[in-house]
C-alpha positions as CSV (number, residue, x, y, z in Angstrom):
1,X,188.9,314.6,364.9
2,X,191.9,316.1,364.7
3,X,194.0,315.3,367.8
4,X,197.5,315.3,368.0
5,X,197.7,312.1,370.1
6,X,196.8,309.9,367.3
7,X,193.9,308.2,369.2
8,X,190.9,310.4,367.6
9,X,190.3,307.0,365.3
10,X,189.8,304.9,368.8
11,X,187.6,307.7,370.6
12,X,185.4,308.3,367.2
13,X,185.0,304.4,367.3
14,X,184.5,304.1,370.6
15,X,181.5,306.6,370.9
16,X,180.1,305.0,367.8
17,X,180.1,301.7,369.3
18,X,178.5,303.3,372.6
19,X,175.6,305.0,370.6
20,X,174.9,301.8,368.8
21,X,174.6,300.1,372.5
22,X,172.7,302.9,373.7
23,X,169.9,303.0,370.8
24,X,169.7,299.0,369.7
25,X,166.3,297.8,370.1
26,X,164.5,299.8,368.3
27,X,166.2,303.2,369.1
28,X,165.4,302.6,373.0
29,X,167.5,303.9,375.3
30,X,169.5,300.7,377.1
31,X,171.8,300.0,379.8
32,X,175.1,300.1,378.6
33,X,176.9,297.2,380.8
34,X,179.8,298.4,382.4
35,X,182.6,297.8,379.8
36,X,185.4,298.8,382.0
37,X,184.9,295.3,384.5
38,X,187.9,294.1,383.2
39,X,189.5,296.8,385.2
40,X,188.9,295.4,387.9
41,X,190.8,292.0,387.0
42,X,194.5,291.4,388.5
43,X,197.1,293.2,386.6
44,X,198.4,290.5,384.8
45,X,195.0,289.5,383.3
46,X,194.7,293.3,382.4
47,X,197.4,293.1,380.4
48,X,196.6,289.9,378.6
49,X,192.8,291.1,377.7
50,X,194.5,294.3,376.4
51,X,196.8,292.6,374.3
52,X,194.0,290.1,373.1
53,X,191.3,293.2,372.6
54,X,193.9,295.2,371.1
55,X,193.4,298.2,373.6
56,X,196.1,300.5,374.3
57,X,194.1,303.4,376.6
58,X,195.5,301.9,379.6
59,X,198.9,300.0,378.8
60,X,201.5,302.9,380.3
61,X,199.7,302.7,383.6
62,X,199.0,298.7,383.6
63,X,202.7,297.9,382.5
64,X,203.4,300.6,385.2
65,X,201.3,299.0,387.9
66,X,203.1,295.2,386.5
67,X,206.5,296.4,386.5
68,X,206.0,297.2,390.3
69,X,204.5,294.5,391.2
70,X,206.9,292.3,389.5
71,X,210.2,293.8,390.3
72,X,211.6,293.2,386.8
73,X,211.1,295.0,383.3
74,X,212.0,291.9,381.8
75,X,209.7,289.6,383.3
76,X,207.1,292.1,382.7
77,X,207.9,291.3,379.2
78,X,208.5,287.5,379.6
79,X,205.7,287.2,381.5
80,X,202.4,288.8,381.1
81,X,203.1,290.7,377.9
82,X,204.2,287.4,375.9
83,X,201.8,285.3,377.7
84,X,199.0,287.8,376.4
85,X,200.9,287.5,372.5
86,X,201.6,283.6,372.7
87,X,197.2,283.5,373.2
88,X,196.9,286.2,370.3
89,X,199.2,284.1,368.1
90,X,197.3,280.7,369.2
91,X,193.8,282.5,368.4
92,X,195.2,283.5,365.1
93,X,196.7,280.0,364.0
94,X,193.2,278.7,364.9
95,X,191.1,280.9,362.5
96,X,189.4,282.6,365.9
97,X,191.8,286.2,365.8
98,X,191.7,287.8,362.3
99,X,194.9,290.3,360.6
100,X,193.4,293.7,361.9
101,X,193.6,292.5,365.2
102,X,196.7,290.7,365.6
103,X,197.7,294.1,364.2
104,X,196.2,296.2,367.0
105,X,197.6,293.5,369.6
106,X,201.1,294.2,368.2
107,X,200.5,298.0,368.8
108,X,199.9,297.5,372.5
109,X,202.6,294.8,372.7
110,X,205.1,297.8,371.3
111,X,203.9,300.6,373.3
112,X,204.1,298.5,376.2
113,X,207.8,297.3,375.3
114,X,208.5,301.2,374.5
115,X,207.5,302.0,378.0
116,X,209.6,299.6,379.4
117,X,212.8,300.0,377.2
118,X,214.5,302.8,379.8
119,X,214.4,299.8,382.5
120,X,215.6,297.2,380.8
121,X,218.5,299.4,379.9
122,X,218.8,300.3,383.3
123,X,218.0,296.6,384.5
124,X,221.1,295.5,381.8
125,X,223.3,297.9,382.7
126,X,222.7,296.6,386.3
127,X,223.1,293.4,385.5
128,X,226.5,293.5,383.6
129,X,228.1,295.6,386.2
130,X,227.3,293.0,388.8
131,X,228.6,290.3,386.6
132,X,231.4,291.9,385.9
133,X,232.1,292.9,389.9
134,X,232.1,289.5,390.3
135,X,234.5,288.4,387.3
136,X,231.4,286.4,385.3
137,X,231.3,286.7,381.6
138,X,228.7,288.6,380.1
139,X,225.6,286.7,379.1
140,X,224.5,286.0,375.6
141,X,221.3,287.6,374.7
142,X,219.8,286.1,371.6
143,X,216.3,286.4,370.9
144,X,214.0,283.5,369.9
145,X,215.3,284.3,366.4
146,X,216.7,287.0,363.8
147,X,214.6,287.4,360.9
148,X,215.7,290.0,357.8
149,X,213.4,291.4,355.7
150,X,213.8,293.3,352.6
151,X,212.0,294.6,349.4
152,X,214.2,293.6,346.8
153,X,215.9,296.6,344.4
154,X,213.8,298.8,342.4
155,X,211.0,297.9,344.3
156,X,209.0,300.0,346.6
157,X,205.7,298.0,348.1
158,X,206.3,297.0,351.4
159,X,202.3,296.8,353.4
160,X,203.0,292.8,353.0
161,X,205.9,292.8,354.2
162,X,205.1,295.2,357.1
163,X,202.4,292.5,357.9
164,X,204.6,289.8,358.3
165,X,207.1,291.4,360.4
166,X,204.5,292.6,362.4
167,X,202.7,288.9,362.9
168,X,206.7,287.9,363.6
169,X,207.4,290.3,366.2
170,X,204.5,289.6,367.8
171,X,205.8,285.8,367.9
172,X,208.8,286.9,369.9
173,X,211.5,287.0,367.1
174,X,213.6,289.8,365.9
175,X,212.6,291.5,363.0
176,X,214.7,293.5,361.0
177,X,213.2,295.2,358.3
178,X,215.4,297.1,356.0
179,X,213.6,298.5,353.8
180,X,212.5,298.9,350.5
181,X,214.5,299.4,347.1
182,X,217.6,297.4,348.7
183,X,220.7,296.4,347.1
184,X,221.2,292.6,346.7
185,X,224.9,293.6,348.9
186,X,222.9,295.6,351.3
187,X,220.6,292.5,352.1
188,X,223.2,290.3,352.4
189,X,225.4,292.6,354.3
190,X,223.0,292.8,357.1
191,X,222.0,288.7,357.0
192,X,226.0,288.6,358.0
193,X,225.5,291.9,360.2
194,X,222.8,290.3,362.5
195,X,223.4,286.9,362.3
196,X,220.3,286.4,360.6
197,X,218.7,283.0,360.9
198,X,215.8,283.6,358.0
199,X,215.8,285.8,354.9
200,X,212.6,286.8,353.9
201,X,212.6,288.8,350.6
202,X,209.3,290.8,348.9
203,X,208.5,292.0,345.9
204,X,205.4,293.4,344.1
205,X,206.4,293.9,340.6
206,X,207.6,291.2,337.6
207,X,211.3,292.6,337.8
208,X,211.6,291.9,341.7
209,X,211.3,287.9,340.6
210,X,214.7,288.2,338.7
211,X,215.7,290.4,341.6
212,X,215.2,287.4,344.3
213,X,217.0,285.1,341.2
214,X,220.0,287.2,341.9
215,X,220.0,287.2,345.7
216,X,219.6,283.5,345.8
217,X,222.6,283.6,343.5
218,X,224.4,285.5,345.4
219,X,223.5,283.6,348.8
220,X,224.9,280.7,346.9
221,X,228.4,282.3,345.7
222,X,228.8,284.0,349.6
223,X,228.6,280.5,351.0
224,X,225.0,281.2,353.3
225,X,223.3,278.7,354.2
226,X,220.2,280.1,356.3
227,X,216.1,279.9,354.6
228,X,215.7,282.2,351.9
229,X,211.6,283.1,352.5
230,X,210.0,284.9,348.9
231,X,206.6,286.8,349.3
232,X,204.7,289.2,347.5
233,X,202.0,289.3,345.0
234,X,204.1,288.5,342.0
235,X,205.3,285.9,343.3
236,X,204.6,282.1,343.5
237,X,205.6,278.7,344.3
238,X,205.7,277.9,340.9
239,X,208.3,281.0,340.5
240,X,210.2,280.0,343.8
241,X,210.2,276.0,342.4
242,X,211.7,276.6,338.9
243,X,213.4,279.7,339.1
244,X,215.0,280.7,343.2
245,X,215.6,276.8,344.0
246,X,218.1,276.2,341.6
247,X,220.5,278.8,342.2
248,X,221.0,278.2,345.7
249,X,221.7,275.3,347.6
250,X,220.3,276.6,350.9
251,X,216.5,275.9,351.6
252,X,214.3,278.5,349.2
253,X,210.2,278.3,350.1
254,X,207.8,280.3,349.1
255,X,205.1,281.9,351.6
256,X,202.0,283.3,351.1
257,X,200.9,285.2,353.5
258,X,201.6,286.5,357.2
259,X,199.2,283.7,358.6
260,X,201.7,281.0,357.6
261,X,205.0,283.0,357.8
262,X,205.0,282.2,362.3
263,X,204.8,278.4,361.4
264,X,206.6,278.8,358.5
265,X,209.9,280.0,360.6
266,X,209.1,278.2,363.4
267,X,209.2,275.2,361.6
268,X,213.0,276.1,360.1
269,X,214.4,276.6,363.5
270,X,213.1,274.0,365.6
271,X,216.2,271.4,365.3
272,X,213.2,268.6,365.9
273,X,211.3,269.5,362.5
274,X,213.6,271.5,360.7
275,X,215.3,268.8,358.1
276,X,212.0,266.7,357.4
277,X,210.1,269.7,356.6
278,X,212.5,271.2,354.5
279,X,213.1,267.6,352.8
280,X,209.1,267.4,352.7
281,X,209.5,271.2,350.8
282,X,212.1,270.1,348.4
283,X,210.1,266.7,347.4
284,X,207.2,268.8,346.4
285,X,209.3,271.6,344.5
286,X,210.6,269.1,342.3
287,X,207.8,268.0,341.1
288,X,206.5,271.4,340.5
289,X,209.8,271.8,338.3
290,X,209.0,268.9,336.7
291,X,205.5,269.8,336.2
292,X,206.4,272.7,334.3
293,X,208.5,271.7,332.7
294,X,206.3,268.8,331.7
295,X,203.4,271.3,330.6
296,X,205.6,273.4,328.1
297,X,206.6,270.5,325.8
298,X,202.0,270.2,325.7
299,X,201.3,273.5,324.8
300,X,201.6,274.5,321.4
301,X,202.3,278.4,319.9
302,X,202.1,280.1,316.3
303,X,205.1,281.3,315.0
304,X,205.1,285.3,315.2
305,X,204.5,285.5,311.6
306,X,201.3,283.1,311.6
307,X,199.8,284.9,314.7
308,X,199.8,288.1,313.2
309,X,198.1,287.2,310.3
310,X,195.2,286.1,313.0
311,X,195.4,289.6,314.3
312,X,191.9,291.2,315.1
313,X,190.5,292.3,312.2
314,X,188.8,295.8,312.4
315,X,186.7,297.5,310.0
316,X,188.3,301.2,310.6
317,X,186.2,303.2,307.1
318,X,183.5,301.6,309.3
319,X,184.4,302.7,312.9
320,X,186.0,306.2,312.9
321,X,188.0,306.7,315.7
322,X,186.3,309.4,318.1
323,X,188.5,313.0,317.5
324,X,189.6,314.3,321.3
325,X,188.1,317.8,323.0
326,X,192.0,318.0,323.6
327,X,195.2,316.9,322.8
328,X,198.2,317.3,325.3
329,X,198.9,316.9,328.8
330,X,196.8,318.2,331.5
331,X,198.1,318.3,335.1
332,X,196.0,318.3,338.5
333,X,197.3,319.4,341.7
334,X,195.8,318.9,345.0
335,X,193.0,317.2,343.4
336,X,190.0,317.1,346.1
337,X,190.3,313.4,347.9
338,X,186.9,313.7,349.0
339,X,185.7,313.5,344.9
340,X,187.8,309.9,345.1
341,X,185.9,308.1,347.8
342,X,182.9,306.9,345.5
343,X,185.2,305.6,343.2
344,X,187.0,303.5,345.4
345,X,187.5,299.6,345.1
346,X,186.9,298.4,349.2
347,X,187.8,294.6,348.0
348,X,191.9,294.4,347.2
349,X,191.6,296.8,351.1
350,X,190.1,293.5,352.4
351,X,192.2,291.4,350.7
352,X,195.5,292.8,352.4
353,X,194.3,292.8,355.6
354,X,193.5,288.8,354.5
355,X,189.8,289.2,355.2
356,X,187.9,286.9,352.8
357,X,183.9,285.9,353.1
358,X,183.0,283.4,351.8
359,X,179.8,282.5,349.4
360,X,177.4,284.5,349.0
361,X,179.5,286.6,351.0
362,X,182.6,287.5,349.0
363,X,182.8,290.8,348.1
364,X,182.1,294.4,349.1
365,X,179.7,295.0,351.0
366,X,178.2,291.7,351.3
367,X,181.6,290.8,353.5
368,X,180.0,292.4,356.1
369,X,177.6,289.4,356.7
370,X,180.0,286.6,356.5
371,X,179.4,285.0,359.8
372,X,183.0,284.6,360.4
373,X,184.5,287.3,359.7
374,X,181.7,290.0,358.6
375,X,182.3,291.9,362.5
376,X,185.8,292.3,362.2
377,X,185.3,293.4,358.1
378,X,183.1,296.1,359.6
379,X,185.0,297.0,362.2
380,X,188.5,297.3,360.0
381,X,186.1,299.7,357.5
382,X,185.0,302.0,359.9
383,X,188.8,302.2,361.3
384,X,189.9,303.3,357.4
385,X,186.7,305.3,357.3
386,X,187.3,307.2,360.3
387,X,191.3,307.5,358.8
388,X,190.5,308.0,355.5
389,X,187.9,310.8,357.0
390,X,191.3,312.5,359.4
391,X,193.6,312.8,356.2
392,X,190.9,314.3,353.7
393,X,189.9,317.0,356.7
394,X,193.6,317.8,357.4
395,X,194.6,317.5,353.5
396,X,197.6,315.2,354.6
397,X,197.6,312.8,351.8
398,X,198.2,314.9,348.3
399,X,196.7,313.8,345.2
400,X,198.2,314.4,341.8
401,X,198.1,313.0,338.3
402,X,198.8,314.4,334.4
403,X,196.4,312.7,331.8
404,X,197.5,312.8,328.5
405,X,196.0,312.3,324.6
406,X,198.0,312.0,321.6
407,X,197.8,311.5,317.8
408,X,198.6,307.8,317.3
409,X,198.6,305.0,314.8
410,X,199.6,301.3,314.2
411,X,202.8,300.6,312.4
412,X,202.6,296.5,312.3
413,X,202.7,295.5,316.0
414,X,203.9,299.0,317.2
415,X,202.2,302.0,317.8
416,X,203.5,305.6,316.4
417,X,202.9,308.7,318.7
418,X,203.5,312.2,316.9
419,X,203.7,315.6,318.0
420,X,200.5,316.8,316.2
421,X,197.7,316.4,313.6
422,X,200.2,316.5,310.9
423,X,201.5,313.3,311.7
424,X,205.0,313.9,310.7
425,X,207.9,311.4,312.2
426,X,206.6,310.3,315.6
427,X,208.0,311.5,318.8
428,X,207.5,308.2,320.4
429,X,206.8,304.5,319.5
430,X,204.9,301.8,322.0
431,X,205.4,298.0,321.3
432,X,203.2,296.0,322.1
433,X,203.3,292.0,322.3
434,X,201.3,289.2,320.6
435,X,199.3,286.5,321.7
436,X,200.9,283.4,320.6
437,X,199.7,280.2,322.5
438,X,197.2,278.4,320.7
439,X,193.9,278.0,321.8
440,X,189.9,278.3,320.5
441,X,189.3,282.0,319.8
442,X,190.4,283.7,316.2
443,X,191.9,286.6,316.7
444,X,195.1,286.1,318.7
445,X,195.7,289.9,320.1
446,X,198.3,292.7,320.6
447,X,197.3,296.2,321.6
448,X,198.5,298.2,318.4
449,X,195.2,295.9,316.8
450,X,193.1,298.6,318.7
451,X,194.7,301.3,317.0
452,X,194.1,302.3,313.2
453,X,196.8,301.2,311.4
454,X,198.7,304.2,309.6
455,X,198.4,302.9,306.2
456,X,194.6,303.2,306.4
457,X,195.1,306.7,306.5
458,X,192.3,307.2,309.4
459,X,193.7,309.6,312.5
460,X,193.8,307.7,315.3
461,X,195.0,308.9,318.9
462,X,196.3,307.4,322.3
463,X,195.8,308.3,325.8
464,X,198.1,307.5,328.9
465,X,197.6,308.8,332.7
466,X,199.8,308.7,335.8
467,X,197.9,309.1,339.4
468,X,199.5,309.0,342.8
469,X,197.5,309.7,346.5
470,X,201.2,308.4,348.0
471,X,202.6,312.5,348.8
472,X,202.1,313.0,352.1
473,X,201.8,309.1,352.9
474,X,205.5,308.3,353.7
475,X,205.7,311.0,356.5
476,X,202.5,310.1,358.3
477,X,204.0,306.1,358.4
478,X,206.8,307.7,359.9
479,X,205.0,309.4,362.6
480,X,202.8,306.1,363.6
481,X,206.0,304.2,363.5
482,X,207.5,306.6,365.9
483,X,204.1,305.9,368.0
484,X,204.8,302.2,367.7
485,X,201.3,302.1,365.8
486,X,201.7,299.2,363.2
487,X,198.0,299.4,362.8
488,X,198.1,302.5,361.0
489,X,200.9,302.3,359.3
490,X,199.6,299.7,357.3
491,X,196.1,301.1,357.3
492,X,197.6,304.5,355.9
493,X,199.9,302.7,352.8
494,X,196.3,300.6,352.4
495,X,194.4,303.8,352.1
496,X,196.9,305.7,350.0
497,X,196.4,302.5,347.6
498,X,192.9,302.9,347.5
499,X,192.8,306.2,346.7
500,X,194.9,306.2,344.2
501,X,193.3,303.1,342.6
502,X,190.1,305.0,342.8
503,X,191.9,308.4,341.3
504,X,192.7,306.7,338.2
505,X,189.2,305.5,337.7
506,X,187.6,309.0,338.2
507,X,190.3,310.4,335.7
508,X,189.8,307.9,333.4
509,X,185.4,308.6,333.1
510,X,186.7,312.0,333.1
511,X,188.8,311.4,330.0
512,X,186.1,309.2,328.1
513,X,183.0,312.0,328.8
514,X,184.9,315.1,329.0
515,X,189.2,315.2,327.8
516,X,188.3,313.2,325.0
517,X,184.6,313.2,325.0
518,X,183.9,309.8,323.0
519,X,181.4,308.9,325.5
520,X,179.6,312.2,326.7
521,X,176.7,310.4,327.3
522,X,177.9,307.8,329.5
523,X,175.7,307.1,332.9
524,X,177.1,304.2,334.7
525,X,177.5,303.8,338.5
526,X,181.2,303.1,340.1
527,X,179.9,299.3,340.7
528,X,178.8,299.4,336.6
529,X,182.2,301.0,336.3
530,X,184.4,298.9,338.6
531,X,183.3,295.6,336.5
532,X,184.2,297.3,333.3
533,X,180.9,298.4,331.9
534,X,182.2,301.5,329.4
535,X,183.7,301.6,326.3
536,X,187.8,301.2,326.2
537,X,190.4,300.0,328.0
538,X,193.3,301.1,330.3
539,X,195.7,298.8,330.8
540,X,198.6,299.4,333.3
541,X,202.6,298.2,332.3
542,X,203.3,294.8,334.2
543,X,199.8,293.6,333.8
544,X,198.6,290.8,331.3
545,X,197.9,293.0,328.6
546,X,201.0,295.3,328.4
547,X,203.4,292.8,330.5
548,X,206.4,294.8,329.9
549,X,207.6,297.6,332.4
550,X,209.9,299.2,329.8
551,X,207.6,300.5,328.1
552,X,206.8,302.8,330.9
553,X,209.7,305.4,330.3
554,X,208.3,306.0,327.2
555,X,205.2,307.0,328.4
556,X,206.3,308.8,331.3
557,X,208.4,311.1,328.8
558,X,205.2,311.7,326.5
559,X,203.6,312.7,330.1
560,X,206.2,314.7,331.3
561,X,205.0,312.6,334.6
562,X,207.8,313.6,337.2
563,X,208.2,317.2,336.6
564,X,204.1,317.7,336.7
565,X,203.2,315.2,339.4
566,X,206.7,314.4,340.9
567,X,205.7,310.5,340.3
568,X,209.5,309.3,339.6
569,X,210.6,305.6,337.6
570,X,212.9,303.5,340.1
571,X,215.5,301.5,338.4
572,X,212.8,298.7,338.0
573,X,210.9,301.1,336.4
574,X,208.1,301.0,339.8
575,X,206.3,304.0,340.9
576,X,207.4,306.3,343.7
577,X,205.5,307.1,345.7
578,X,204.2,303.7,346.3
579,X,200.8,304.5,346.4
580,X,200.5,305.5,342.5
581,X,198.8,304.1,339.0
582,X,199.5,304.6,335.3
583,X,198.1,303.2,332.1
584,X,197.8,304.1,328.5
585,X,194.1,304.7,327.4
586,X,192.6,302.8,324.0
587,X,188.8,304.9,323.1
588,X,187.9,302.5,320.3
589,X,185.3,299.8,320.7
590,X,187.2,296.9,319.4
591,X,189.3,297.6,322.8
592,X,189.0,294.6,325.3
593,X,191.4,293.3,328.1
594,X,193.8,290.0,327.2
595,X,196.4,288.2,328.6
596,X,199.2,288.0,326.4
597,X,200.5,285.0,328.4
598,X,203.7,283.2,327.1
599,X,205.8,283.9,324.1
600,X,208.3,282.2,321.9
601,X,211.9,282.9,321.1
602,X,210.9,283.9,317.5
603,X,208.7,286.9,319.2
604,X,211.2,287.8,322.0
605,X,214.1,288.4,318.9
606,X,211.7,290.1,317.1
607,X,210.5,292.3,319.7
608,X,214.2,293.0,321.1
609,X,215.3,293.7,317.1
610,X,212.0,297.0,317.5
611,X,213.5,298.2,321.0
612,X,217.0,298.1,319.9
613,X,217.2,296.1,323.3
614,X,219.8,292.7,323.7
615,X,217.8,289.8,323.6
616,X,219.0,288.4,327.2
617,X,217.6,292.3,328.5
618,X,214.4,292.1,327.1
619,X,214.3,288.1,328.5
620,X,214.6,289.3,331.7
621,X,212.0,292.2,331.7
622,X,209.6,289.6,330.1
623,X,210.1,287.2,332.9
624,X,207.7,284.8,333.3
625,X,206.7,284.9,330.0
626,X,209.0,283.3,327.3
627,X,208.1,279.5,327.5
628,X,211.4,278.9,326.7
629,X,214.5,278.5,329.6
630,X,216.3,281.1,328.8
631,X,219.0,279.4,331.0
632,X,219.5,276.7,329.1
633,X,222.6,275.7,327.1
């Protein structure tokens, strides 16, 4: 299982799929039908069956065998190899070839070009000498078009965007991926480098949308004028509508996944379609604008004052807060990743391989008998099984975390940390935010209402935890990039995610029955536990509940997070490694998940007036959430 060649995943598949041939029927022994007839095709159909099945056994010695037979590396190319990825991209646009494998298609497709690549050198090199023998000019190479991609700055999830360069590249256009954590000038810089004819920008966290603001800003003062594409799971139309559109003048559109990025860009450069679709585009995003626009003057908000006086009321002489086992930090090193698999969530893994059953079928496990795309659901969770199973034998993905439990209580709509049980000045102060749209229920909510307040007098404490599976993760993508194996680079960061995911659910049952111990007694399976059936909460920064990422340096400083896990804060306050999960950690009962949704202008001063913060920063942290246009004159 653990060969160097990075094909023990195929072979372990491969007999898997041979035994279930073998004993089907009732466990009787079968003839297995020759599976290798295709062999016997003409080269050129070999080539597009591979590239359509996704099999890469044979592809040195078929793009051999075509590369003699057709004389030129380039046709090879031109030819069979594109003819095979124009059907794979024609089978995908029609629903009938799923993600995973597209995916696998583009891994032959590569190792097939890779092969090739000292020809066409050779075959260039050729070709310009003879050109230039005979006093021709040189010819101009130009692909079918240059797309850049980029994760904007202080953001460090790319597996969408390695998707859609993927599904791009196998579409015949240049991809150029530059990276993650990128520098509005370094984008731009190598748009003008390339002579890019599409931007496509991603993003994963709240701060990337004022991020992809900024470029479009700056796309606007430079003078471009190619599409500016946004992606990526904070994103929206909504977002691209109101907030990219207006700052440049170019053509902004939003995309949603890698299944509509090909049509999306082939659309933009096709001189025939390009100017109605992108008038069609622009029609629509006004309205939007104007939609939203429209919808703020019809909601109504409390003032700050009046919503806190609706704040959750909570009988503390009646609910003493559970005392903690311990109080501190605790670190774990090396933490066995076999102890993680039970708790992990399968459904986001399906989700980003864009794998969706329908009903009754949503959902892990009952995916698996969708009857369109329960096979390929199975087949794509044996693949991260069989993975999943290579890193956890060969300890090459690390996992770490530090879980920590404090003294704590509620000062108003903040919530005071200290040092110990004397409860002296506090080391450290979380804000929280209030719910302030109007609507049916009474109690309009802010986490520091699930902590005692101090002037009850009743000890109250606060957890937080940090979690990463992402050490190790970086260098294995580099090694399957180096083997032109998209497939695995993507099912490694998906993997890594999971783990981690499933990390911080282990450590946080492990707080509530054993660290802190306020429900020894709890005996819930991971389904029970996955839909939220224990006492307390954990809600992460940049989610609905605790919408603000800077409030994460706070608790990283309370954790001590980067010097005992090596989890470091970028700029945008993200995680690094990617593949990693924090939270702070409410015991008491009252505890529930909320959306804090939009706030007012009365709030935002308020709250920028507790973090000794300028207004205009903490407006751009809280992004989307004031309902105000914080643009506006």
């Amino acid at each position: 299982n653990g060969g160097v060649d990075g094909d023990h995943v195929e072979r372990l598949l491969k007999f898997a799929e041979e035994e279930k041939e073998r004993h089907k029927n009732g466990g009787v022994a079968v003839v297995v039908k020759n599976k290798l007839e295709w062999r016997e095709k003409p080269i050129r159909e070999r080539l597009t069956y591979s590239l359509i099945k996704g099999i890469s056994e044979f592809v040195d010695e078929d793009t051999e065998e075509a590369r003699l037979e057709i004389k030129s590396p380039l046709q090879v190319i031109e030819g069979p190899l594109m003819d095979g990825m124009n059907e794979v991209g024609d089978l995908f646009g029609a629903g009938k070839m799923f993600l995973p494998q597209v995916i696998k298609s583009a891994r032959v497709m590569k190792k097939a070009v890779a092969y090739l690549v000292p020809y066409l050198e050779k075959e260039k090199e050729d070709v310009r000498a003879d050109r230039l023998a005979r006093g021709l000019p040189a010819l101009d190479e130009k692909p079918k078009g240059t797309i850049i991609m980029a994760t904007v700055k202080g953001d460090v999830h790319d597996i969408g965007k390695n998707i859609v360069g993927v599904v791009l590249g196998c579409n015949n256009y240049n991809v150029v991926d530059i990276g993650v954590m990128c520098s509005c000038n370094k984008i731009l810089d190598a748009v003008v480098e390339h002579g890019a004819d599409v931007l496509g920008l991603s993003g994963l966290i709240t701060p990337s949308l004022d991020e992809m603001c900024f470029v479009a800003q700056e796309m606007e003062r430079r003078g471009l004028k190619i599409p500016l594409m946004i992606g990526g799971a904070t994103t929206s139309k909504m977002h691209t509508a109101v907030k990219v559109v207006p700052k440049y003048n170019g053509f902004s559109i939003h995309v949603l996944d890698a299944s509509r990025a090909v049509g999306v860009v082939a659309t933009l450069l096709d001189d025939s379609k390009r100017d109605t679709y992108q008038s069609d585009v622009r029609e629509q995003y006004d309205e939007l604008r104007e939609e939203h626009y429209a919808s703020l003057n019809d909601r109504k908000f409390f003032t700050i004052e009046k919503a806190r006086t609706k704040a959750l009321k909570v009988a503390w002489k009646e609910a003493i807060p559970p005392t903690p086992k311990m109080l501190g930090n605790t670190a774990y090193a090396n933490f066995p990743l076999a102890e993680l698999v039970p708790y992990i969530d399968w459904n986001p893994f399906f989700a980003v391989w864009q794998l969706r059953g329908r009903y009754p079928n949503r959902g892990y496990p009952k995916i698996f008998n969708d009857d369109q795309v329960g096979e390929e659901a199975k087949k794509l969770h044996d693949d991260a099984l069989a993975l999943m199973q290579h890193f956890i034998d060969n300890k090459l993905l690390e996992a770490r975390a530090v879980v920590g439990i404090y003294p704590a209580n509620a000062v108003g709509d903040d919530i005071e940390v200290y040092a110990d049980e004397t409860r002296g000045a506090a080391v450290a102060k979380f804000h929280t935010l209030r719910q302030q749209e109007e609507r049916e229920d009474d109690a309009y909510l802010a986490m520091s209402d699930f902590i005692a307040p101090k002037d009850t007098g009743i000890p109250d404490y606060i957890g937080a935890f940090a979690v990463t599976c992402g050490f190790g993760s970086e260098a294995l993508c580099d090694k399957y990039k180096h083997e032109n194996n998209d497939y695995n680079v993507i099912m490694t960061e998906a993997i890594a995610d999971r783990l981690a995911e499933a990390f911080a659910e282990l450590l946080h049952a492990k707080m509530r029955k054993e660290l802190w111990g306020y429900a020894p007694d709890e005996d819930i399976c991971a389904d029970e536990m996955l839909k939220i059936k224990y006492q307390g909460i954990r809600p992460a920064p940049g989610y609905p509940t605790q919408p603000d990422h800077t409030e994460k340096p706070t608790m990283w400083s309370l954790l001590d997070a980067t010097k005992l896990t090596g989890i470091e804060l970028t700029e945008s306050h993200a995680m690094l490694p990617a593949a990693s999960v924090s939270a702070l950690v409410f015991a008491n009962p009252c505890a529930e998940y909320f959306q804090v949704g939009r706030v007012c202008k009365d709030q935002v001063v308020d709250y920028a007036k507790r973090k000794s913060m300028e207004q205009k920063e903490v407006e751009k942290w809280l992004r989307p959430h004031p309902p105000y246009d914080d643009n506006a004159q």
